[in-house]
PAZAPA-4460 file (N, C-alpha, C; in steps of 0.05 Angstrom, whole numbers, plus 32768, in hexadecimal, padded with zeros to 4 digits):
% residues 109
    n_x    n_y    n_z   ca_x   ca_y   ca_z    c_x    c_y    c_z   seq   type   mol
   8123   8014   7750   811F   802C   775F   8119   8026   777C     1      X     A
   812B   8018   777A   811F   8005   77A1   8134   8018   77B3     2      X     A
   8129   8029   77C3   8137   8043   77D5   8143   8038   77E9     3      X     A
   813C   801C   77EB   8148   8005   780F   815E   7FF5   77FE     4      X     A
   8168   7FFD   77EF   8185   7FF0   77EA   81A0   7FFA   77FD     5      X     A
   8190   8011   780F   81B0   801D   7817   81BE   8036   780C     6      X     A
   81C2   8034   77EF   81CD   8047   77E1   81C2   805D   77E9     7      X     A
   81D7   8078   77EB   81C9   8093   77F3   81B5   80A6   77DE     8      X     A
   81AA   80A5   77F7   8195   80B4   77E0   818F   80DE   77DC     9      X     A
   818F   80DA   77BD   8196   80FB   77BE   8174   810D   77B6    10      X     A
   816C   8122   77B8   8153   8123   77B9   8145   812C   779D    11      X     A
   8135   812B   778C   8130   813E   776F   8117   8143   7778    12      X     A
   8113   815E   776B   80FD   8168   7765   80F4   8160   7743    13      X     A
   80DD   815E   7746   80D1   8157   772A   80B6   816F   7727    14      X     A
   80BB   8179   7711   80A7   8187   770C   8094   817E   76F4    15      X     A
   8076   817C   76EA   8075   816E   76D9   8059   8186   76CE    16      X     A
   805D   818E   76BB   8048   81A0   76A7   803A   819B   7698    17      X     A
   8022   819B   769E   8004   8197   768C   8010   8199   7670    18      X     A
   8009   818B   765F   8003   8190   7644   7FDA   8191   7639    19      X     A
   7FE4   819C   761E   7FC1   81A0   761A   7FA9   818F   7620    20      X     A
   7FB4   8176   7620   7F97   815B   7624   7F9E   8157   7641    21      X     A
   7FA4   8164   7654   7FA2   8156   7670   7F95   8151   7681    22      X     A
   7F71   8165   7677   7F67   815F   7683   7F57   813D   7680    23      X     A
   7F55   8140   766D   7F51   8125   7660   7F58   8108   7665    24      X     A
   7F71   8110   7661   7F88   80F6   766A   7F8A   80F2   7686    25      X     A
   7F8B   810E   769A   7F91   8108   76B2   7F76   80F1   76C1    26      X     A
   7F66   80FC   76B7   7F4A   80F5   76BD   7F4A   80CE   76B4    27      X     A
   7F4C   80D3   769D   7F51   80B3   7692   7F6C   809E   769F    28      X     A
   7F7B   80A7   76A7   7F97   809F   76B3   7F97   80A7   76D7    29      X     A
   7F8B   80AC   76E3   7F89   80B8   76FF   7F91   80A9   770F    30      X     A
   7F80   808C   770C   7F75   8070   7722   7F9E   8063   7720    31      X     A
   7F9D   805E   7700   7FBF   805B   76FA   7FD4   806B   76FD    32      X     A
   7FCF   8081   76FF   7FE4   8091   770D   7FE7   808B   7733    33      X     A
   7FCF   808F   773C   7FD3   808A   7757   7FE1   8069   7765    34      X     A
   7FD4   805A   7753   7FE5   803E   7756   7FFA   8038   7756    35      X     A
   8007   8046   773E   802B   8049   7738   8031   8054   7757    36      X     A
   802A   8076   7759   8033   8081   7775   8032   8078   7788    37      X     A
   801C   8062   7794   8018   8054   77AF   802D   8044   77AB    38      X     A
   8033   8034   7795   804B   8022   7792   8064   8028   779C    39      X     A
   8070   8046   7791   8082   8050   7796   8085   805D   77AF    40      X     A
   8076   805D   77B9   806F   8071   77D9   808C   8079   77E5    41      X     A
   809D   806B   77E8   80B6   8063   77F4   80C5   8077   77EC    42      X     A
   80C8   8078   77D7   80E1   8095   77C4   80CA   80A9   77C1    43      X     A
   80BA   80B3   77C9   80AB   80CE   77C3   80B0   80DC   77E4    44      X     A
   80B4   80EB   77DF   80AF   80FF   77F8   8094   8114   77FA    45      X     A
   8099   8116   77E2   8079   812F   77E0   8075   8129   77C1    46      X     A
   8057   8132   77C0   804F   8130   779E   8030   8143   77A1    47      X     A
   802E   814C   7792   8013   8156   7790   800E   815D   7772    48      X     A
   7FF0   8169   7773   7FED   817F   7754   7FF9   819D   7758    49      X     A
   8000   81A6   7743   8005   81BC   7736   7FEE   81C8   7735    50      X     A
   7FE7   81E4   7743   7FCA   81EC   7739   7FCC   820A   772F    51      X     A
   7FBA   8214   7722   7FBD   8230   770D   7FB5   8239   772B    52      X     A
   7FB8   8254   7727   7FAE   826F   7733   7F93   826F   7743    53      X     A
   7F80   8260   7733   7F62   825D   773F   7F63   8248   775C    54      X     A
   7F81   8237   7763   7F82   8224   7776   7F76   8210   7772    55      X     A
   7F6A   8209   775F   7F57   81EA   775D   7F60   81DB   7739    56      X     A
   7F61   81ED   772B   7F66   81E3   7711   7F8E   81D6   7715    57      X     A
   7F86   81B9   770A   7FA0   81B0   7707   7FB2   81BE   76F4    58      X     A
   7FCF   81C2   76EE   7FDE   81C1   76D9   7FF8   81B0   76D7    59      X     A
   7FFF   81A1   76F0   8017   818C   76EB   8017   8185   7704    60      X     A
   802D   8176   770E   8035   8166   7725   804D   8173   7728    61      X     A
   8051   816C   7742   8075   8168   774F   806E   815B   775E    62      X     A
   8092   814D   7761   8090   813F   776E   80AD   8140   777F    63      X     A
   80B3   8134   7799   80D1   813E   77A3   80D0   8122   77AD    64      X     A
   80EE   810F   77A2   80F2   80FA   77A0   8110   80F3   77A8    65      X     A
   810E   80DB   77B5   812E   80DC   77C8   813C   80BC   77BE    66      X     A
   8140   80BF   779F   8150   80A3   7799   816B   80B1   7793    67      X     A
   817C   809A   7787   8196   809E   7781   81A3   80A7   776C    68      X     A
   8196   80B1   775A   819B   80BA   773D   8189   80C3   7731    69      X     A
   8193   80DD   771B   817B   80F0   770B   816E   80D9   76F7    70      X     A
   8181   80CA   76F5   817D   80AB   76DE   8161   80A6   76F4    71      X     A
   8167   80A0   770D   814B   808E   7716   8139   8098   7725    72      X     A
   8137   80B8   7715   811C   80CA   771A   810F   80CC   7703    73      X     A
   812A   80C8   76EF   8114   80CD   76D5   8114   80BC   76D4    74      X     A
   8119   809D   76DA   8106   808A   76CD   80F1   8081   76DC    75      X     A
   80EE   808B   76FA   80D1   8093   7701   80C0   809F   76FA    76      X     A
   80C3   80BF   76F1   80B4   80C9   76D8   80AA   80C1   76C6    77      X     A
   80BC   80BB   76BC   80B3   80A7   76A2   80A4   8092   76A6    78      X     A
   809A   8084   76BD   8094   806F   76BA   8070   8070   76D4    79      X     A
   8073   808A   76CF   805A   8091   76E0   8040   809B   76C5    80      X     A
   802D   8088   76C0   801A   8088   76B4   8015   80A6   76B1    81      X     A
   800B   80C1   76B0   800E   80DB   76B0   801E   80D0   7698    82      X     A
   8039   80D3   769B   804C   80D5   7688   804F   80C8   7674    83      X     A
   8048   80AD   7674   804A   809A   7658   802D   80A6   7647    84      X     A
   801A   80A6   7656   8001   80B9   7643   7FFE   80C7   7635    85      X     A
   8015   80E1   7635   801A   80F3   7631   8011   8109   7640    86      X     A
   8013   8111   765B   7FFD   811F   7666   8001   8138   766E    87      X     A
   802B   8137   7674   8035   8157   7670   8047   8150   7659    88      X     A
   8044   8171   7655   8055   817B   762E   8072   8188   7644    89      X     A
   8074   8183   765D   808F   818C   765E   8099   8188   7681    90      X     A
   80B2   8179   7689   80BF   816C   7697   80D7   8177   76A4    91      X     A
   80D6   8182   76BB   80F4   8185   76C7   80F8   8179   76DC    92      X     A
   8111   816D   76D7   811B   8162   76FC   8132   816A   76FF    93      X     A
   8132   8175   7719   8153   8173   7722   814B   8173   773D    94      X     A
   816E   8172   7743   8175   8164   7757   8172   8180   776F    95      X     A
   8169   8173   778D   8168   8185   7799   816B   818C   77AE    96      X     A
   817A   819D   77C1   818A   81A6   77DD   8173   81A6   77E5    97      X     A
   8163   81A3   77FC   8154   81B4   780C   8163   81BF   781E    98      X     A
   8164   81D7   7826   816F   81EE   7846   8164   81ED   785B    99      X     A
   8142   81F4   7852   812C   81F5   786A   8120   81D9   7867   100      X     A
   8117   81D6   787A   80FD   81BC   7880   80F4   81C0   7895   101      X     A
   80D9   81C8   7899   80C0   81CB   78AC   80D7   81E6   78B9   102      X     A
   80D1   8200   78AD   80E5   8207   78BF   80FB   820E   78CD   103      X     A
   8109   81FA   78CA   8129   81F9   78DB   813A   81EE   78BC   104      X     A
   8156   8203   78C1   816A   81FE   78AE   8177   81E7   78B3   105      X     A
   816E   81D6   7896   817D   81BB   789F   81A0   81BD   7897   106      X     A
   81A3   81C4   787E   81C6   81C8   7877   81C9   81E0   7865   107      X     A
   81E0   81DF   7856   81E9   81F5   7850   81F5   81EF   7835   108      X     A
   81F8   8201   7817   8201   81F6   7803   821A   81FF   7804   109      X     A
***
């Protein structure tokens, strides 16, 4: 998942959903989740928590990621502690245009 090979890179959004034990797991898996991510720093563009309605309670992650294949988003997914734990009951990625950024239209679909 090395993003300095050259090859062009296309962008995914990852969305990632709490399942029932997350508060648990997230808590027990936190220090190893952030490790994986500092690792990866390079292919992440943005990542944060998912939070309910109240603004402070977690319920999943996203993340918006600029490698070369849905193959090598999900096997970043997959290979982000959160996820081998079991920590969301449910996973979407796709692939994704941005238009706007900070503002100004960058292209057009």
């Amino acid at each position: 998942m090395d993003s300095s090979s050259g090859d062009v890179q296309t962008l995914f959004v990852a969305m990632c959903f709490d399942g029932t034990e997350s508060a648990r797991i997230r808590l027990e898996s936190l220090e190893e989740h952030r490790k994986y991510v500092n690792q990866q720093a390079e292919i992440i563009l943005s990542s944060g928590p998912l939070l309910e309605e109240d603004g402070e309670t977690r319920c999943g992650q996203l993340f918006i990621l600029a490698l070369g294949s849905l193959k090598e988003a999900s096997a970043f997914i997959d290979a982000d502690p959160f996820t081998r734990l079991g920590l969301f009951d449910n996973i979407i990625i796709r692939e994704f245009a941005p238009i706007f950024s900070n503002g100004i239209r960058k292209n057009t679909l």
